[in-house]
C-alpha distance (Angstrom), angle and dihedral (degrees) to the residues before:
residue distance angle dihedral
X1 . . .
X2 3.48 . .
X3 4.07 119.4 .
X4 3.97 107.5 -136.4
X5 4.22 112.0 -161.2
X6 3.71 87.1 -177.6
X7 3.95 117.9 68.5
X8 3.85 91.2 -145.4
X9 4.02 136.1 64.3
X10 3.17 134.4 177.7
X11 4.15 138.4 178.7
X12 3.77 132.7 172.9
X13 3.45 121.7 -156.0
X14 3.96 87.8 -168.2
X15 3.89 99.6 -101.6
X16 3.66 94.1 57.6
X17 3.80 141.6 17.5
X18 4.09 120.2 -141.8
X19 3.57 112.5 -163.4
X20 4.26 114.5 -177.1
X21 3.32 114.6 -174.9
X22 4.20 110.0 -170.2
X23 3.97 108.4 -143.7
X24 4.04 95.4 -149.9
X25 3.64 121.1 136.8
X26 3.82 93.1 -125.9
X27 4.21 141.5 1.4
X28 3.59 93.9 -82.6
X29 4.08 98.3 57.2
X30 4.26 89.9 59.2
X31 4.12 76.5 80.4
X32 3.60 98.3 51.8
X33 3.90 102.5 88.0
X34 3.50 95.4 -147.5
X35 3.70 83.9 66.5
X36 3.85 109.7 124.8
X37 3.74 118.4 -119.0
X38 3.76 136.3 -157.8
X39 3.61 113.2 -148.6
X40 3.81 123.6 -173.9
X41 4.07 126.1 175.7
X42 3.61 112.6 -167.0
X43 4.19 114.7 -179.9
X44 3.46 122.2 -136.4
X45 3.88 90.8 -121.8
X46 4.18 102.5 60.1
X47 4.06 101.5 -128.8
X48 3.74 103.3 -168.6
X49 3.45 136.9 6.4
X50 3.66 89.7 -108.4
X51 3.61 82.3 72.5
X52 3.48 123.8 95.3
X53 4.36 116.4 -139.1
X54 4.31 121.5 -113.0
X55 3.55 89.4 -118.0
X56 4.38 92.3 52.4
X57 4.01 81.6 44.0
X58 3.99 91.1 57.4
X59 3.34 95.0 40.7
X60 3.95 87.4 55.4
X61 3.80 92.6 44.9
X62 4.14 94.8 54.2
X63 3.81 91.5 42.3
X64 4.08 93.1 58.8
X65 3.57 83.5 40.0
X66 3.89 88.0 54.9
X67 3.86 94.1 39.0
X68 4.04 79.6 54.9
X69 3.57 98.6 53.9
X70 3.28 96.0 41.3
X71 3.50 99.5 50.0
X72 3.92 91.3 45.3
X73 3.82 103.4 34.7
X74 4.06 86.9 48.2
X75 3.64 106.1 148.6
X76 3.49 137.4 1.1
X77 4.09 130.2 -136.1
X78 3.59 113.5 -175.0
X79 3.48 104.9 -60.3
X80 4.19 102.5 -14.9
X81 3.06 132.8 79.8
X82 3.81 128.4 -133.3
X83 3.43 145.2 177.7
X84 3.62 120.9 -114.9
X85 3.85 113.1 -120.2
X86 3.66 116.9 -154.0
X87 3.98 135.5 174.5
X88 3.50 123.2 -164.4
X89 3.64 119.1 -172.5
X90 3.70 85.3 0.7
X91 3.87 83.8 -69.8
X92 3.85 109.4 126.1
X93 3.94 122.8 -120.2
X94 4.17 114.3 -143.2
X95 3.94 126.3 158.9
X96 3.53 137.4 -107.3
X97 3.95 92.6 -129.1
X98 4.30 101.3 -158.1
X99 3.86 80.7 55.4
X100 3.80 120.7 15.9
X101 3.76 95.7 -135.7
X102 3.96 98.5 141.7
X103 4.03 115.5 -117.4
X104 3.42 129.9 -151.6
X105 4.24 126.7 -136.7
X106 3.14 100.9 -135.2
X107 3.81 92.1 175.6
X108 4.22 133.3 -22.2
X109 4.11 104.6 -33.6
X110 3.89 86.7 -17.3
X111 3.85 116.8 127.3
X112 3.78 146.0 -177.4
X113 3.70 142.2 -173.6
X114 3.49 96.6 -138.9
X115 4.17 135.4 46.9
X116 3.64 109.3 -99.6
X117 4.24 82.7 -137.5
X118 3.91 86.1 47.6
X119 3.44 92.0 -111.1
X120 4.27 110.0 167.3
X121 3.59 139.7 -155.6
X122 4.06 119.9 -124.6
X123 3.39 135.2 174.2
X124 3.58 106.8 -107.1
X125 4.43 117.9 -169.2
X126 3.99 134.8 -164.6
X127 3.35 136.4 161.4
X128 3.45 98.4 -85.8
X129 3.95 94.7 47.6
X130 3.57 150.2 -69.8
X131 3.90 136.1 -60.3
X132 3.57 136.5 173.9
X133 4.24 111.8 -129.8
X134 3.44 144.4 173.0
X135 4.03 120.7 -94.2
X136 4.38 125.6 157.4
X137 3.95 115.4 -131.2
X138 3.89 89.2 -70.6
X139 4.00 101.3 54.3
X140 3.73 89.0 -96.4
X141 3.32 120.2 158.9
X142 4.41 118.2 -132.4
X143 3.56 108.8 -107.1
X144 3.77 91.1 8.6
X145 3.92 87.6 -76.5
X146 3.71 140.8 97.2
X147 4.08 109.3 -95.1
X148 3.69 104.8 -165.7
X149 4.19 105.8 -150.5
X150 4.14 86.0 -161.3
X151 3.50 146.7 -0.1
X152 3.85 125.3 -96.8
X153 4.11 102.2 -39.3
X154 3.84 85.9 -168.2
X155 3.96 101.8 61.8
């Protein structure tokens, strides 16, 4: 059996493209065949407008891929590589891993999308790179400081 690090695939046979996308919480659950799937066939020639295009479907594929890597390739020290571990609120911050959207622990083995304060995540960019922080609805910053959720996404 083959032994997938990357929780999405993808192949086009030129007709159609098949995109699965396995929703396990790490490498080793893709195995497991209870493991839930995603499976989306977009033809070459768009049939409705319900339909979504190949090239909007790509485009979708390498930006979860990017969310991904930047969400589990965060920071850099020396030569390792670590996540970044936040709290805001004293509520912890952890990642979905098939996906990269960040979760929050709202209590033991309890999680949610969004910040119970309505914190959000934006992409914020300087010269020397690009991180994803914390702001509210007005571009305030938690605790009246910046919270970097990784390290430079752009290295």
């Amino acid at each position: 059996m083959l032994s997938y690090q990357c929780p999405q695939v993808f192949v086009f046979d030129s007709v159609h493209l098949v995109i699965l996308q396995f929703r396990a919480a790490d490498k080793d659950q893709i195995q497991d065949q209870d493991c839930h799937v995603d499976i989306c066939i977009i033809p070459r020639d768009q049939l409705s407008q319900e339909q979504c295009t190949i090239k909007y479907a790509l485009y979708r594929l390498a930006w979860r891929g990017w969310m991904r890597l930047s969400a589990t390739l965060a920071a850099q020290e020396g030569s390792k590589r670590k996540i970044v571990t936040i709290a805001i609120d004293g509520i912890p911050r952890v990642y979905e891993w098939w996906s990269g959207k960040p979760l929050w622990e709202v209590a033991h083995r309890r999680y949610q999308y969004g910040h119970p304060n309505g914190w959000k995540r934006q992409f914020f960019r300087l010269e020397t790179g690009g991180y994803w922080i914390w702001v509210d609805d007005n571009g305030n910053y938690p605790d009246g400081g910046l919270v970097y959720d990784t390290g430079n996404c752009l290295q």
